[in-house]
C-alpha positions as CSV (number, residue, x, y, z in Angstrom):
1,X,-19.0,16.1,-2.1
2,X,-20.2,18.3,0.7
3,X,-19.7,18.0,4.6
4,X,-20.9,20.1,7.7
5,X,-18.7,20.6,10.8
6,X,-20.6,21.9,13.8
7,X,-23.3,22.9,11.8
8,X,-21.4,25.1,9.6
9,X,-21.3,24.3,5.8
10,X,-17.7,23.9,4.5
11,X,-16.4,25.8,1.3
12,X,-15.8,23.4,-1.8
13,X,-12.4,21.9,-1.7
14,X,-12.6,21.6,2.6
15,X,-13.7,18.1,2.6
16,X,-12.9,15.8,-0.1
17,X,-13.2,11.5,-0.1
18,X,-12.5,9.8,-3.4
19,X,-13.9,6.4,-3.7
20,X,-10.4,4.2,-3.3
21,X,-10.9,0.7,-3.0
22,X,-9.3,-0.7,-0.2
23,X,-7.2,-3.8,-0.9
24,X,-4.9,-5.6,1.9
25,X,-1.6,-6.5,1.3
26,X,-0.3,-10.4,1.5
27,X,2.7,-10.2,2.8
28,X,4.6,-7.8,5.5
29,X,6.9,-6.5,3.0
30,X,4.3,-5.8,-0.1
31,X,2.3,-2.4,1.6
32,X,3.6,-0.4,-1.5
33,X,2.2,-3.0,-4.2
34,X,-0.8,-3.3,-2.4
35,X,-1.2,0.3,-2.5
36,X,0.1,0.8,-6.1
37,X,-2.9,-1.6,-6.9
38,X,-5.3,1.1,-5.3
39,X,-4.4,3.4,-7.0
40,X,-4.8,1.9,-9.9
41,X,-8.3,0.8,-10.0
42,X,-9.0,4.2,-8.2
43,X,-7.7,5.7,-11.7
44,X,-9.4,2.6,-13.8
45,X,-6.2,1.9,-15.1
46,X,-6.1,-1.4,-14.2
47,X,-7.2,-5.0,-15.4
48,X,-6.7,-8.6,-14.8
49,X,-2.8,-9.9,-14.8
50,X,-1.7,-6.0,-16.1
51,X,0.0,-5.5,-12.6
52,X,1.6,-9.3,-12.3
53,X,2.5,-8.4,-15.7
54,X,4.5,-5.4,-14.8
55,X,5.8,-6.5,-12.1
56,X,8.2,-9.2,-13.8
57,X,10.1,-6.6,-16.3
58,X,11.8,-5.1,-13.0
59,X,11.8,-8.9,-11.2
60,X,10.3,-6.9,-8.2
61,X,10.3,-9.2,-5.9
62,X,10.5,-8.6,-2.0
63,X,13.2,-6.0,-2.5
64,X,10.3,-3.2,-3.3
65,X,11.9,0.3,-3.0
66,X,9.7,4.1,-3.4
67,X,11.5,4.2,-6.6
68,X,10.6,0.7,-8.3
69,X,7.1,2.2,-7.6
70,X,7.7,5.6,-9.1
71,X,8.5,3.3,-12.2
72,X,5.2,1.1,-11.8
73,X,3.2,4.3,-11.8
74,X,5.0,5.8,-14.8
75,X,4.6,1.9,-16.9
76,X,0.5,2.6,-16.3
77,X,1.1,6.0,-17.5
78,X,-0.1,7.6,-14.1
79,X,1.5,11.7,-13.7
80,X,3.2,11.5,-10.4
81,X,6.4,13.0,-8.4
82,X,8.7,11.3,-6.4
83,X,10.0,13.1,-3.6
84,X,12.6,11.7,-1.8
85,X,15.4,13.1,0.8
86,X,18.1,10.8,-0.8
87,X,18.4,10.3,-4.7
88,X,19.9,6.9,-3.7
89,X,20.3,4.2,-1.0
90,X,20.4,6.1,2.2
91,X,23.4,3.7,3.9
92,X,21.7,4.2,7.1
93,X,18.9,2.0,6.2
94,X,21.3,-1.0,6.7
95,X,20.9,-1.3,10.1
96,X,16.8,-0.9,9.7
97,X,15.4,-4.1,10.2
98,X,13.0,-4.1,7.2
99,X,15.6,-3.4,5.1
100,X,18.8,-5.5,6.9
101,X,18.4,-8.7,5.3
102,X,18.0,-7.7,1.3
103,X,20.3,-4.3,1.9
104,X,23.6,-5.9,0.5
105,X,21.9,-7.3,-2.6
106,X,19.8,-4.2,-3.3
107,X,21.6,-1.4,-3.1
108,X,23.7,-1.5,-6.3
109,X,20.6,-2.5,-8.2
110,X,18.4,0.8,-6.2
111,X,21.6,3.4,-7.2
112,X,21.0,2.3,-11.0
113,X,17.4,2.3,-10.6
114,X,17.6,6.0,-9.0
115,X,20.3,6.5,-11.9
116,X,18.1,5.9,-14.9
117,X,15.2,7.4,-13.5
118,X,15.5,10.7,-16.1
119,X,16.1,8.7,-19.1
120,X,13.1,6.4,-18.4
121,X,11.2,9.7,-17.5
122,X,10.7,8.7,-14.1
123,X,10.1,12.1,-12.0
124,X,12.5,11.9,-9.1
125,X,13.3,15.3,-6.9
126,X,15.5,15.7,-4.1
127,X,13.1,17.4,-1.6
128,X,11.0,17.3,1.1
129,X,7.0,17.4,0.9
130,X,4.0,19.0,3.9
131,X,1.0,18.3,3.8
132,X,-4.5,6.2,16.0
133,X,-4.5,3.4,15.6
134,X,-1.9,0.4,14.7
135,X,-2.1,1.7,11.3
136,X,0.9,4.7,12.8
137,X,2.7,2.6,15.6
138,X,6.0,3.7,16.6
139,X,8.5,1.2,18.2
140,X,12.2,2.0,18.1
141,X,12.6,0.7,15.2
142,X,9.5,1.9,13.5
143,X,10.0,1.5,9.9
144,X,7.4,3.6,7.4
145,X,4.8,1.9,5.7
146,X,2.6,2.9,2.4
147,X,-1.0,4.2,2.9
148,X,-3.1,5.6,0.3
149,X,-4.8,9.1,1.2
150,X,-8.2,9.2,-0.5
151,X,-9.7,12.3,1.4
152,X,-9.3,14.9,4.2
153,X,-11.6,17.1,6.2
154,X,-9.8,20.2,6.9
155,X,-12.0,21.8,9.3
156,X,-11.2,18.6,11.7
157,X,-7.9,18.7,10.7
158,X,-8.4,14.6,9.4
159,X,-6.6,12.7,6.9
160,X,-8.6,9.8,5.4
161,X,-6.7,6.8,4.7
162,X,-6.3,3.3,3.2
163,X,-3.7,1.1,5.2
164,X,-2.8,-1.8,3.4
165,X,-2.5,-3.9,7.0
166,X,-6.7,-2.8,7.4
167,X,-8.2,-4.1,4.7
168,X,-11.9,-3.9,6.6
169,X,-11.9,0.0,6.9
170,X,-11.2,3.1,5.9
171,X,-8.8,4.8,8.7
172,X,-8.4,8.7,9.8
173,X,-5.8,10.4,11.8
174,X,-4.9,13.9,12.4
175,X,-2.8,15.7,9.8
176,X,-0.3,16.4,12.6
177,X,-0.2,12.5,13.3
178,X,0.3,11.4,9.5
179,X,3.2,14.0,9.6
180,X,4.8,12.8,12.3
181,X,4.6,9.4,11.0
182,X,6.0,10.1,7.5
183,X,8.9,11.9,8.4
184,X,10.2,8.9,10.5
185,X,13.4,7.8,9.8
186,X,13.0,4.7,7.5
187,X,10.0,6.3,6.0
């Protein structure tokens, strides 16, 4: 796919928007199903009940971590890495609201999750990755949400996204914006 900024053609690889369907979440705490689910059919790797299905070998239920998703993606066979600042349950999380309630009854279960991630061949690192609208809000106790990033134009400097909480529209925000956003505490 080829785009023009200001009347000047872009070099392949500046602007780039895969077809990812958009699919909105059903409750406030499922963002990273919903998004698991994009991905999914984005990579036609996913039918019918398949994804219920998976679901219930874990019992994912509103406890949904980054890591029970690393281990979604690598049950569909999809070749991803997890980055994450914390090869565990940060303890500082139990104070977030999103995660206050469940924290208690999820941590031991996380720490084994994050545990057996090698021997299931689940990629986990400790590290750090680079790379508008209510989609980023920040309150004071802004906790992160998953989005799905199908595209970027980097002549604008735009991210292309898929929020979960939008499922009418395709968002953007600046690259700047995103980043600010996903280094977050709680994100």
């Amino acid at each position: 796919m080829r785009a023009e900024a200001e009347g000047t053609p872009l070099a392949p690889g500046d602007f780039v928007r895969l077809s990812a369907p958009i699919i909105q979440q059903l409750y406030p705490w499922n963002c990273g199903l919903a998004c698991s689910k994009m991905v999914l059919r984005c990579l036609g790797q996913l039918g019918g009940s398949e994804f219920e299905s998976a679901l219930q070998e874990p019992r994912l239920t509103r406890g949904i971590w980054t890591t029970d998703l690393a281990y979604l993606m690598r049950h569909f066979g999809v070749r991803h890495r997890f980055c994450t600042q914390t090869l565990g349950v940060d303890k500082g999380y139990k104070t977030q609201s999103f995660y206050r309630k469940h924290f208690d009854t999820e941590e031991a279960r996380v720490n084994q999750v994050f545990a057996q991630a090698k021997a299931c061949k689940v990629p986990v690192e400790k590290c750090t990755v680079s790379v508008g609208r209510r989609c980023f809000c920040r309150t004071p106790d802004h906790q992160g949400r998953f989005t799905v990033l199908p595209g970027y134009n980097r002549a604008t400097g735009c991210l292309f996204y898929n929020n979960p909480a939008c499922a009418d529209q395709m968002c953007s925000t600046s690259i700047r914006n995103f980043e600010e956003a996903r280094t977050t505490y709680g994100t």
